[in-house]
C-alpha positions as CSV (number, residue, x, y, z in Angstrom):
1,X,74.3,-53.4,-37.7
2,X,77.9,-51.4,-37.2
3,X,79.2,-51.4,-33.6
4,X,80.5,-47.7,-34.5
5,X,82.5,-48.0,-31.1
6,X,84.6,-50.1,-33.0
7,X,85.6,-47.1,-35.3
8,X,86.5,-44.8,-33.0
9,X,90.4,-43.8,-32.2
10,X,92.1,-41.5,-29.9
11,X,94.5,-38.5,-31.8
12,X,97.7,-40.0,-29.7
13,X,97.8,-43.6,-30.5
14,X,100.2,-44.6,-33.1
15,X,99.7,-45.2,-36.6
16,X,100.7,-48.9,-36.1
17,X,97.3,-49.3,-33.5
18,X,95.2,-47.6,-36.2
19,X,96.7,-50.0,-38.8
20,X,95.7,-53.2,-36.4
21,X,92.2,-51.7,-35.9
22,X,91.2,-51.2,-39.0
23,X,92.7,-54.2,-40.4
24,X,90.4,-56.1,-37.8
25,X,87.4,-54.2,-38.9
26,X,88.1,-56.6,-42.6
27,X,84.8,-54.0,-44.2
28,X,84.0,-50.6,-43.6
29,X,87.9,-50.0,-43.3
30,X,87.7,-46.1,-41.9
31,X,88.1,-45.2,-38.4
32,X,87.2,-41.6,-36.5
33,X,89.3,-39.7,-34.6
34,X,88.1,-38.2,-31.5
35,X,89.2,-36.3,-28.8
36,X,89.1,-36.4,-24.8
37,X,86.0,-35.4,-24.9
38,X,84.5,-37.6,-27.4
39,X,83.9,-35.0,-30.6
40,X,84.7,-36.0,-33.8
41,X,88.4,-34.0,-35.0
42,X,89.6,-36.4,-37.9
43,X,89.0,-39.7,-40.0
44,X,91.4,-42.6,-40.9
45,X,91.7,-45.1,-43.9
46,X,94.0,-47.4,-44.7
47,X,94.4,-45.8,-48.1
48,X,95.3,-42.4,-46.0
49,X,98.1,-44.9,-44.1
50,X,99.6,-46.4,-47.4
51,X,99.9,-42.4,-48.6
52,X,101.8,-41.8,-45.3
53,X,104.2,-44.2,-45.6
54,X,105.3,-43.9,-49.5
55,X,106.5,-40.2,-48.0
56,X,108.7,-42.3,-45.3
57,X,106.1,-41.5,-42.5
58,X,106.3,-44.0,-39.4
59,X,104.3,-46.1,-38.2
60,X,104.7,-45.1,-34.2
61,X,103.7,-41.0,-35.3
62,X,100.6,-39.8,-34.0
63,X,97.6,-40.5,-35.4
64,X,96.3,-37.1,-35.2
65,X,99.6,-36.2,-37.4
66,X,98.4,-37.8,-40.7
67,X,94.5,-38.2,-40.0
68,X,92.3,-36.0,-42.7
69,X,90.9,-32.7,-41.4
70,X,88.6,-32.8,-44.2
71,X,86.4,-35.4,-42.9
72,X,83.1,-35.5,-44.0
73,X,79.6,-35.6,-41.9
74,X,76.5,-34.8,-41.5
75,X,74.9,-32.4,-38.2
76,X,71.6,-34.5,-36.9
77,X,69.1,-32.0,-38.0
78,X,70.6,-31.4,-41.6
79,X,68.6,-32.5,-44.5
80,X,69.4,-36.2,-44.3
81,X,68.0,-37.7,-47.5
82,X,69.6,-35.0,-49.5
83,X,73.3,-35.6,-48.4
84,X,73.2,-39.1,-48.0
85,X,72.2,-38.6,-52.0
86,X,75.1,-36.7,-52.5
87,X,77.8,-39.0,-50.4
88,X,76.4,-42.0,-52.1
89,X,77.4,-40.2,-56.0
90,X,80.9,-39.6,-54.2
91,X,81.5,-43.1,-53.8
92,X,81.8,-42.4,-49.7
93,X,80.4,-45.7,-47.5
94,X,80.5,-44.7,-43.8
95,X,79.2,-41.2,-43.0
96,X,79.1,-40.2,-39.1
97,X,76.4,-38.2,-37.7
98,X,77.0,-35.5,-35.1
99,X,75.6,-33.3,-33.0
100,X,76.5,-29.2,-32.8
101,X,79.1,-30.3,-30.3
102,X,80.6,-32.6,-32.5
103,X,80.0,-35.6,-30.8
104,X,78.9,-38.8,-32.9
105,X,75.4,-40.3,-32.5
106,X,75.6,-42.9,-34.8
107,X,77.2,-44.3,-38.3
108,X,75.6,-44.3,-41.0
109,X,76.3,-47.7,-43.7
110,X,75.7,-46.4,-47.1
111,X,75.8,-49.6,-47.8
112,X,72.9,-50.9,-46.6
113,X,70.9,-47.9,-45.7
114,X,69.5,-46.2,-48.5
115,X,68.7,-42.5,-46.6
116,X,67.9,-41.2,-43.3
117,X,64.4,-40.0,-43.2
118,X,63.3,-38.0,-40.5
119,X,60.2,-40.2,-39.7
120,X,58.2,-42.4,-37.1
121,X,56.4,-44.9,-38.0
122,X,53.7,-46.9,-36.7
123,X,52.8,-50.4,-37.7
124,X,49.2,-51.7,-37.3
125,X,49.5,-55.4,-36.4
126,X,46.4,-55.6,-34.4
127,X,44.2,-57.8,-37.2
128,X,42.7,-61.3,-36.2
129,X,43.5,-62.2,-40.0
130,X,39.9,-64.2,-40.1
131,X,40.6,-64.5,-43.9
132,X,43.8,-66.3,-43.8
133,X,42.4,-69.5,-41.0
134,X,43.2,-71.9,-40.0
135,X,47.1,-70.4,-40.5
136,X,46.1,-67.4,-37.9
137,X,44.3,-69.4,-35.1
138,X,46.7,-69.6,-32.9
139,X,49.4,-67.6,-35.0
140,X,48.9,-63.5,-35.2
141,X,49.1,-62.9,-38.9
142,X,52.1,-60.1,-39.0
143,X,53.9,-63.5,-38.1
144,X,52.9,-65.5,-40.5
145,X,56.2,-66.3,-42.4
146,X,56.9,-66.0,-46.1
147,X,60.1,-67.3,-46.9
148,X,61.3,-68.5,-43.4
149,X,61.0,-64.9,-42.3
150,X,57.9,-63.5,-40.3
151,X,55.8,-60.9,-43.1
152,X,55.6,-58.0,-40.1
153,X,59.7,-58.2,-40.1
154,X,60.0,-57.3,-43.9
155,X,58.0,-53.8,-43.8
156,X,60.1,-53.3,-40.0
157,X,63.4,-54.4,-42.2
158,X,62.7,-51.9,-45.2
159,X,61.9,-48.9,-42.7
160,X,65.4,-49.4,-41.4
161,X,67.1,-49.6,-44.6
162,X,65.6,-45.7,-44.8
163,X,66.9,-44.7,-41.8
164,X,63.5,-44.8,-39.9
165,X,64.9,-46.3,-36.1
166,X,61.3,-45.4,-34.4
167,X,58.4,-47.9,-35.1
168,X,55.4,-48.7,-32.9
169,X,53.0,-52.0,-33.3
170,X,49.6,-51.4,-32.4
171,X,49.1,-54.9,-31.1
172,X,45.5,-56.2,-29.9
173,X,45.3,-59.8,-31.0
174,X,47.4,-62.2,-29.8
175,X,49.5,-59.5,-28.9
176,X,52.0,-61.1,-26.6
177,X,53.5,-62.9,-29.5
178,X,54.1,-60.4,-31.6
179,X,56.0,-58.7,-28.5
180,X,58.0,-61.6,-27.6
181,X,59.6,-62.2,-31.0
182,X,60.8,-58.6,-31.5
183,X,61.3,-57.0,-27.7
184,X,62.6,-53.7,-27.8
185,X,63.9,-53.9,-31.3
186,X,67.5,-54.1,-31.0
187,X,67.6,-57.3,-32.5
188,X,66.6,-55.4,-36.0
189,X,68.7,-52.3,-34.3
190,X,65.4,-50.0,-33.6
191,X,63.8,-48.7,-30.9
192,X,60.5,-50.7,-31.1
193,X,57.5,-49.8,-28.8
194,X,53.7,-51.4,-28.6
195,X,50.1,-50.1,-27.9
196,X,47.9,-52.2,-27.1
197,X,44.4,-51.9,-28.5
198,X,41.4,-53.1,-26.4
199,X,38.8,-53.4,-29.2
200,X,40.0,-52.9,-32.9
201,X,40.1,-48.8,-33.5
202,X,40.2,-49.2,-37.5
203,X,42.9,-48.6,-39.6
204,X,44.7,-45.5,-38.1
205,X,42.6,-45.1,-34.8
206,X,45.2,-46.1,-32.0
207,X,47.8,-43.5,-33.0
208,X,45.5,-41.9,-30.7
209,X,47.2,-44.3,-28.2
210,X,50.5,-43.3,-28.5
211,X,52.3,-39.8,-27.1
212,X,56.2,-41.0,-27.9
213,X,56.4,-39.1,-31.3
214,X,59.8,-37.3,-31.8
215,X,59.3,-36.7,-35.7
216,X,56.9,-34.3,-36.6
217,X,55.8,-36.5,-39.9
218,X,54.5,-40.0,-39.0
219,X,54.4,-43.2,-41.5
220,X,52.0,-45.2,-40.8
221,X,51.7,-48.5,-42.9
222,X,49.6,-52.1,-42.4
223,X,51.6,-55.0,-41.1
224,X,50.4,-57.8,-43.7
225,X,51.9,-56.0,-46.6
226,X,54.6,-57.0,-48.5
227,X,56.5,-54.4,-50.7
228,X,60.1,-52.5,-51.5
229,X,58.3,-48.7,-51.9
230,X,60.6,-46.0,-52.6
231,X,60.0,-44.7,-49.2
232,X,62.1,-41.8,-50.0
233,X,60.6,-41.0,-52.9
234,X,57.4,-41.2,-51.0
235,X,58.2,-38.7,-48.1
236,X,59.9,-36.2,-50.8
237,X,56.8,-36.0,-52.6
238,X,55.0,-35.1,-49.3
239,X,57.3,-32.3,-48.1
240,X,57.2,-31.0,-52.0
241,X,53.4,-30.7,-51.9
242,X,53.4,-29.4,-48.6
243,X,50.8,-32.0,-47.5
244,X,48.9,-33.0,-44.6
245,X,47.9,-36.4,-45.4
246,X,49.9,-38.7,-48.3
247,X,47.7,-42.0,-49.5
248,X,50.4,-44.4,-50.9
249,X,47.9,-45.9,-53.8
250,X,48.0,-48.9,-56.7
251,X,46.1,-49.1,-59.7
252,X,43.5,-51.2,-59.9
253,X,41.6,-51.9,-63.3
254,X,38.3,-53.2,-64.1
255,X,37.6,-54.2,-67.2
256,X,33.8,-53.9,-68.3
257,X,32.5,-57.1,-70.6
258,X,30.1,-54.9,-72.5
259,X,29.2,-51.9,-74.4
260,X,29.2,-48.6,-72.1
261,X,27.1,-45.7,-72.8
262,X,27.6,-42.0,-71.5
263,X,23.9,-40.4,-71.4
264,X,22.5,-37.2,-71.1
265,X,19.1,-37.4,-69.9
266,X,17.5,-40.2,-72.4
267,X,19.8,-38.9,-75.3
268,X,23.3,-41.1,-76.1
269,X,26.8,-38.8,-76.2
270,X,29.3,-41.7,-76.8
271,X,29.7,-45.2,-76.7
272,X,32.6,-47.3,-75.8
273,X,33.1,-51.4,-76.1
274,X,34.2,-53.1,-74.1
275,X,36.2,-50.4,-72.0
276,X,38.8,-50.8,-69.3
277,X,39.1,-48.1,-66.3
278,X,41.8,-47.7,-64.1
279,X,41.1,-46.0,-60.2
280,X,43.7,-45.9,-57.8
281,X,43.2,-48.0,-54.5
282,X,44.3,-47.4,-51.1
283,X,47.9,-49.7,-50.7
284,X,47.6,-49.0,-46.7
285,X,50.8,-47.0,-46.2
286,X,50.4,-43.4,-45.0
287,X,52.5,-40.0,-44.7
288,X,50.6,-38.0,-42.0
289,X,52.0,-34.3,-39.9
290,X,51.5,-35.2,-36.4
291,X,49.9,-32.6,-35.4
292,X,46.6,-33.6,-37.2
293,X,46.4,-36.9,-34.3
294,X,44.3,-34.2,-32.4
295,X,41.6,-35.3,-34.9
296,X,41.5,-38.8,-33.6
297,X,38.8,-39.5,-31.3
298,X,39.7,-41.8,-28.1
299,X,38.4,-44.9,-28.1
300,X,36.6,-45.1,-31.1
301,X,37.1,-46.7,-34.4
302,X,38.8,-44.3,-36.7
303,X,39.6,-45.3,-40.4
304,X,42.6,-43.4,-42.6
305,X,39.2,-42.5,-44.7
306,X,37.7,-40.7,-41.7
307,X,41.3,-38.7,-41.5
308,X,41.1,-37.9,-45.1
309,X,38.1,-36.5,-45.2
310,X,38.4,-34.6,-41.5
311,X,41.8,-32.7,-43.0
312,X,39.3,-32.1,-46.5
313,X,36.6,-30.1,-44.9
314,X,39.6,-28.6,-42.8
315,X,40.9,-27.4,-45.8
316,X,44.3,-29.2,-45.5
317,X,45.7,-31.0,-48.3
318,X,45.1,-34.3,-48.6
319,X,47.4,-36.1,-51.9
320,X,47.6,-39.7,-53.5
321,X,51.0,-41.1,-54.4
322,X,50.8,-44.0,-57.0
323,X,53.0,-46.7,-56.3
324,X,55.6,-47.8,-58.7
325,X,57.1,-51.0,-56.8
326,X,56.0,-53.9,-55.9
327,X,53.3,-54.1,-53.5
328,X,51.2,-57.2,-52.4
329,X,48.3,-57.3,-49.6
330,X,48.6,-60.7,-47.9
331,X,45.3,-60.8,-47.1
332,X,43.8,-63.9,-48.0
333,X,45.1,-67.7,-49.4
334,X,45.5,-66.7,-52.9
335,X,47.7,-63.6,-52.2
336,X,49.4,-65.8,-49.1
337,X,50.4,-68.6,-51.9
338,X,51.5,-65.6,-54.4
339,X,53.9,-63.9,-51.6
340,X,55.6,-67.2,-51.7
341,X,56.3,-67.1,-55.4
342,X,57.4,-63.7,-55.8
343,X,59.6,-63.5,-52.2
344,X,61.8,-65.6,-54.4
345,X,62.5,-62.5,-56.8
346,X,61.8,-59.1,-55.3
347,X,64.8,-57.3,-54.5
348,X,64.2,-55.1,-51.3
């Protein structure tokens, strides 16, 4: 996490105090100019202060006399994901984030964050986990750890790479410990908040819980899951289609043992041996507008199947996205065992 307070300077100080600064920063060597009143006028590098000083320039001018003007930025409602794109191909690793007034709201690493997605999302973390005893009886399974690291923090880890600083748990058993290990969120720097469900309300039933939503598109993804989705890729495909719902989805084959026959009434069409058939599976992970929470009842279990086919016979589009990443549903033993194999090799 970047203490961005760290890379801020003031246009009077001396070149020499800008040198000492960014020398202590040791990565990310860039600082931001700002005025009196905290907007954002100019940026710094040491490479800017070498070019200085081969023209004889001293080290005790002004800052604000060889800073560059030509700073780049982005506003907080610009396209994000788009411009992060385009700073990443220019080879450019810190990019501040402003307001219309020109103050900065936050720096964004291109280094370790991959986009900025305008996105909430909501965790369910609410499961007892029966399959997976006795490892879950007194242990909630989002915290179950694969590779000294709890499964829940992974999926709360790759949301923050994209930018995604808004996550709610729906919590319901053993609750309490999956509140005291993350808090607030800082600690993972997000803003982490909990609902608490009474009695299970299925897979996507407690968003009718929560009223803290500042993103009109919510993610909503199960907290036993462990994959490195493009979650980019997966919200661009939503906005392109102009969707209501997105189903993130895996292929799942089944391969029959014997010869198939297509009829028509008593009379044979075709005949296949041996065939194998591929459907696409729900992976648990979610693009929904949040508008469409309306359709959730209160109190009542409410599946992402019941959603799907309440937006359907609204009209509203409803689309699948196949997965192309990895993607593993610790759900049971055999999967639990796997996740501890492949932890070893996925690249997040």
């Amino acid at each position: 996490m970047i203490n961005f307070a760290n890379h801020f300077i003031l246009p009077n100080e001396t070149v020499f105090n800008a040198l000492k600064k960014i020398n202590q920063l040791k990565e990310l060597m860039v600082v931001f100019v700002i005025d009196e009143n905290s907007r954002l006028i100019g940026s710094l590098t040491d490479g800017d202060i070498r070019r200085s000083l081969l023209q004889n320039s001293s080290l005790d001018r002004s800052v604000e006399s060889i800073m560059n003007r030509e700073f780049r930025f982005i506003y907080e409602d610009d396209d994000l994901a788009y411009d992060l794109s385009k700073f990443k191909s220019e080879g450019i690793v810190l990019v501040p984030l402003i307001n219309r007034e020109r103050k900065i709201l936050d720096v964004i690493n291109l280094q370790t964050q991959r986009s900025r997605l305008p996105l909430n999302a909501v965790i369910m973390a609410g499961g007892e986990g029966k399959r997976l005893l006795p490892l879950t009886e007194k242990t909630p399974k989002p915290l179950l750890k694969i590779g000294g690291k709890h499964i829940i923090q992974y999926n709360m880890e790759h949301l923050a790479r994209y930018g995604i600083k808004k996550v709610t748990i729906s919590v319901c058993y053993l609750a309490d410990q999956i509140k005291n290990a993350f808090g607030n969120g800082s600690r993972l720097d997000l803003e982490v908040n909990y609902v608490q469900e009474e009695e299970p309300l299925g897979t996507i039933g407690a968003l009718s819980l929560c009223n803290n939503f500042s993103s009109d598109t919510l993610l909503i993804m199960n907290s036993d899951l462990l994959t490195n989705f493009d979650v980019e890729d997966f919200y661009r495909e939503f906005v392109n289609q102009s969707a209501a719902m997105a189903m993130a989805t895996i292929p799942y084959k089944v391969k029959i043992p014997y010869g198939v026959l297509e009829m028509q009434d008593d009379k044979i069409i075709s005949f296949k041996e041996k065939p194998n058939y591929v459907y696409q599976s729900n992976a648990g992970i979610y693009l929904l507008r949040k508008e469409f929470i309306s359709l959730i009842p209160d109190g009542k279990i409410f599946n992402a199947t019941d959603m799907m086919e309440s937006l359907v016979a609204a009209g509203e589009k409803v689309i699948s996205y196949p997965l192309r990443s990895y993607w593993l549903d610790i759900g049971r033993h055999e999967e639990f065992a796997k996740a501890e194999e492949d932890i070893l090799h996925i690249q997040f």
